[in-house]
C-alpha positions as CSV (number, residue, x, y, z in Angstrom):
1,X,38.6,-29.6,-10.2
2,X,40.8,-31.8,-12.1
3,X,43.9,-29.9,-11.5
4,X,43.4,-29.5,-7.6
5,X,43.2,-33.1,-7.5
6,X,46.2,-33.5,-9.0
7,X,48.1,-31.0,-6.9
8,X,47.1,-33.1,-4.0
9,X,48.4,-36.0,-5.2
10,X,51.5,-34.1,-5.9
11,X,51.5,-32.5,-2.6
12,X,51.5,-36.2,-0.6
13,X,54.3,-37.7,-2.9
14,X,56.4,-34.5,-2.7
15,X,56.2,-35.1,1.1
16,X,56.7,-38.2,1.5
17,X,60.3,-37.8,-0.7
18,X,61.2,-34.9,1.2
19,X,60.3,-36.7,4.8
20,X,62.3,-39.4,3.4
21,X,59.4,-42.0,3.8
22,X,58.7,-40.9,7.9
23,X,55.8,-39.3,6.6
24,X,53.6,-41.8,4.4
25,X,50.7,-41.0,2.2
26,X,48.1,-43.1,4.3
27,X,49.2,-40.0,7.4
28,X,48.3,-37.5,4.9
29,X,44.9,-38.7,3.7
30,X,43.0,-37.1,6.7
31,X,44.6,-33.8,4.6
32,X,42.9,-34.1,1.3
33,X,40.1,-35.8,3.1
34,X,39.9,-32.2,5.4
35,X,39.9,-30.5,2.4
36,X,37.0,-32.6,0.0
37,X,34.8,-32.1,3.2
38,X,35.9,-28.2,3.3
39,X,34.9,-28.3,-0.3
40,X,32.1,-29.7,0.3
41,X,30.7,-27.8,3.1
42,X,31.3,-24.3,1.2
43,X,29.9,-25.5,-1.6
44,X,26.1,-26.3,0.8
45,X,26.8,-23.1,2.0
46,X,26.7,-20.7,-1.3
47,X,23.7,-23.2,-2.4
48,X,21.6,-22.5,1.0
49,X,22.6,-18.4,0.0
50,X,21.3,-18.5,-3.6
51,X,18.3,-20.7,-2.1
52,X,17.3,-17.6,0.4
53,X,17.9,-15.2,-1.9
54,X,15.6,-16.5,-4.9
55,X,13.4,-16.9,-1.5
56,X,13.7,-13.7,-0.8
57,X,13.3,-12.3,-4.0
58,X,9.6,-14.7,-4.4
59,X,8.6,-12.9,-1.0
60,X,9.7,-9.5,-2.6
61,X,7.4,-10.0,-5.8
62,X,4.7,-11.0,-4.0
63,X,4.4,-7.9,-1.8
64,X,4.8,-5.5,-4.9
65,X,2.4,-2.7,-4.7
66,X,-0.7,-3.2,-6.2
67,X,-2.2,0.1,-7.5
68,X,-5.7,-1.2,-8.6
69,X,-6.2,-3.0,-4.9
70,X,-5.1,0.5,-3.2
71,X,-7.4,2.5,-5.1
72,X,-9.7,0.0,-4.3
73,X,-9.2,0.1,-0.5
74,X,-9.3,3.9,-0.5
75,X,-12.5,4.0,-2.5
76,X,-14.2,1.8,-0.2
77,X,-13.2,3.9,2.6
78,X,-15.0,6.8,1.0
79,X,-18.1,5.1,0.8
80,X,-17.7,4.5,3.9
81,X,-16.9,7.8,5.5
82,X,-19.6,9.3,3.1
83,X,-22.1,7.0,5.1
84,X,-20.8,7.6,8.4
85,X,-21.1,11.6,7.8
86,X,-25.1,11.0,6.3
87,X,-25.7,9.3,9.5
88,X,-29.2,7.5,10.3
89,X,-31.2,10.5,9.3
90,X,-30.1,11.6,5.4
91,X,-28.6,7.7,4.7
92,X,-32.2,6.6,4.0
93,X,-33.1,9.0,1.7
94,X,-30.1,10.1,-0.4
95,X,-27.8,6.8,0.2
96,X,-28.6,5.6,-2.9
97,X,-28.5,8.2,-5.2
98,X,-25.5,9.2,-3.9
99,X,-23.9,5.6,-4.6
100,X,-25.2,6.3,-8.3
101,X,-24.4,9.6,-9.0
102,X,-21.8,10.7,-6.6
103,X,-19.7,8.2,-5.7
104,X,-18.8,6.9,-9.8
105,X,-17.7,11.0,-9.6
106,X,-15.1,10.1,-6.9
107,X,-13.4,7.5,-8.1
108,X,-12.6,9.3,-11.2
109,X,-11.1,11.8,-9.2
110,X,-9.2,9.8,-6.7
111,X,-8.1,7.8,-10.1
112,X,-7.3,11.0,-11.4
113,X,-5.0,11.8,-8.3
114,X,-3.2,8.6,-8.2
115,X,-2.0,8.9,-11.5
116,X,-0.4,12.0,-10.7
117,X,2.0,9.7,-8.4
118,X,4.7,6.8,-8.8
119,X,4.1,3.9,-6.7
120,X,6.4,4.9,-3.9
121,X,4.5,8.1,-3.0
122,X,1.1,6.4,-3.7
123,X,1.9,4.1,-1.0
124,X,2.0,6.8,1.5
125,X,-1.2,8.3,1.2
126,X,-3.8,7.6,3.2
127,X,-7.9,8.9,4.3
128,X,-8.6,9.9,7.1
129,X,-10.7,8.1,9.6
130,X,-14.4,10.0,10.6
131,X,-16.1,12.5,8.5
132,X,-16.8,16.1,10.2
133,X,-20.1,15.9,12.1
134,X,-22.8,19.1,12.6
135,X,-23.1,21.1,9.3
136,X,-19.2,21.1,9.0
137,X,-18.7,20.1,5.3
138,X,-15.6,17.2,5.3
139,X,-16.6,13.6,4.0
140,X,-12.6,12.7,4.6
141,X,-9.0,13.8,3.3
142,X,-6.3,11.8,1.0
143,X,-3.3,13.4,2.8
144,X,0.4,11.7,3.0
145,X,1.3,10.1,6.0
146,X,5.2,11.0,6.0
147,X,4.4,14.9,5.5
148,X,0.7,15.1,7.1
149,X,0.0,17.2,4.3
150,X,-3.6,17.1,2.4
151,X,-3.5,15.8,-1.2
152,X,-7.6,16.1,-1.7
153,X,-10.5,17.0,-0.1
154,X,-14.0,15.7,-0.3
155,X,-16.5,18.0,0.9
156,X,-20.3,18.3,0.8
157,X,-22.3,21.6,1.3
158,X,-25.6,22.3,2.5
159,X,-27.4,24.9,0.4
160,X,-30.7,26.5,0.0
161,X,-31.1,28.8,-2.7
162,X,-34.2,30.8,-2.6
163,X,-37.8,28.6,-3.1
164,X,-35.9,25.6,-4.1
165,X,-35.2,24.2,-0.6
166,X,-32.4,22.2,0.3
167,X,-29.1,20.8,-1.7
168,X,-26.3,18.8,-0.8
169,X,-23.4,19.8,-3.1
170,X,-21.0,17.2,-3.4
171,X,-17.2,18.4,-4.3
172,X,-13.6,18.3,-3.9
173,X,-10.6,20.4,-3.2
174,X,-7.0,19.9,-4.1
175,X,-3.1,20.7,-3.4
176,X,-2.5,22.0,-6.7
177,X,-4.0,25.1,-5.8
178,X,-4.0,25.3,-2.0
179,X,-7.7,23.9,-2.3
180,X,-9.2,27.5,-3.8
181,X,-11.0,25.7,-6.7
182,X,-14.3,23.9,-6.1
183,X,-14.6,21.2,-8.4
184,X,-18.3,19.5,-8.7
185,X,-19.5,16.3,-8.3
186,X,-22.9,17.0,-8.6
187,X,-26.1,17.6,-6.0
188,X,-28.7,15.7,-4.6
189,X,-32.0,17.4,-3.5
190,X,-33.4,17.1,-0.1
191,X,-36.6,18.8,0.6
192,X,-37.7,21.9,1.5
193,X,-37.4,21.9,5.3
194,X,-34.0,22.0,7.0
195,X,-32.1,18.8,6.5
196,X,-30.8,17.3,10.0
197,X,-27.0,17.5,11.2
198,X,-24.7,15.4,9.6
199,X,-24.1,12.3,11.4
200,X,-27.5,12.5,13.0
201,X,-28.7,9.3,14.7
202,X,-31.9,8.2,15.0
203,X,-33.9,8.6,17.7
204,X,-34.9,6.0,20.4
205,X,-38.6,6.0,20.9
């Protein structure tokens, strides 16, 4: 800084020798004056830069994915969707059992599958929104949104197995092996008679 200054100085006395006086330091003042402000200017300018980048870099940090609040997102979808495909008619009798028993079950596995992933392709799964209806057995599908392809599936299965009456067998399916194995998550008893369809509402008397 010390040196430009001096150059400047330099600068209006070389002038002023070689203009033979016509040209006088006070006429070349507005120069070095153009030049401090210039200075000055560019130096306000790579200040308000670094400001918006460390901005942008607070913004940045604060929008890192989050694996635990995904999982948790997902998992509450499941319960969810495992409500939604009870409907009005099992909910009441095997809602709570199933949040005890079954749904603990699930989030292992969906903990399991997200470990099996870096953070950029976690981010683009996603469940699917309504559970199959009649005696169809989806609950809902983690499947990525870029390929549309399913990553796991949650089914449950009506069953009756001779003088025992009615199951629901909860499982899941996944990519690793186009979704041939069953892999249990346990089975809640209904009753002996026929349970209703799933999503079943209530009737209005």
């Amino acid at each position: 800084m010390k040196a430009t200054a001096w150059f400047r100085k330099s600068l209006v006395i070389l002038v002023s020798v070689l203009t033979f006086g016509l040209v006088t330091p006070s006429d070349l003042a507005w120069l070095a004056e153009a030049d401090t402000l210039k200075d000055t200017k560019k130096g306000l300018v790579e200040e308000e830069g670094l400001a918006y980048l460390a901005s942008q870099n607070s913004t940045e940090r604060k929008e890192e994915f989050n694996r635990e609040e995904f999982l948790s997102g997902i998992l509450d979808k499941a319960e969810e969707s495992a409500y939604m495909k009870f409907g009005e008619k099992i909910n009441p009798k095997i809602g709570d059992e199933f949040k005890q028993v079954i749904l603990p079950k699930m989030e292992e596995a969906l903990t399991e599958m997200a470990s099996q992933f870096p953070d950029g392709k976690l981010q683009q799964l996603t469940i699917t929104e309504q559970p199959s209806a009649g005696r169809a057995e989806k609950i809902f599908h983690i499947y990525d949104s870029l390929s549309g392809k399913d990553i796991i599936r949650f089914h449950v299965r009506q069953e009756n197995p001779p003088l025992e009456g009615y199951w629901f067998d909860f499982h899941y399916h996944t990519y690793h092996d186009s979704f041939a194995a069953h892999h249990d998550l346990g089975k809640i008893y209904w009753d002996k008679n026929t349970p209703p369809e799933w999503t079943s509402k209530q009737k209005l008397s």
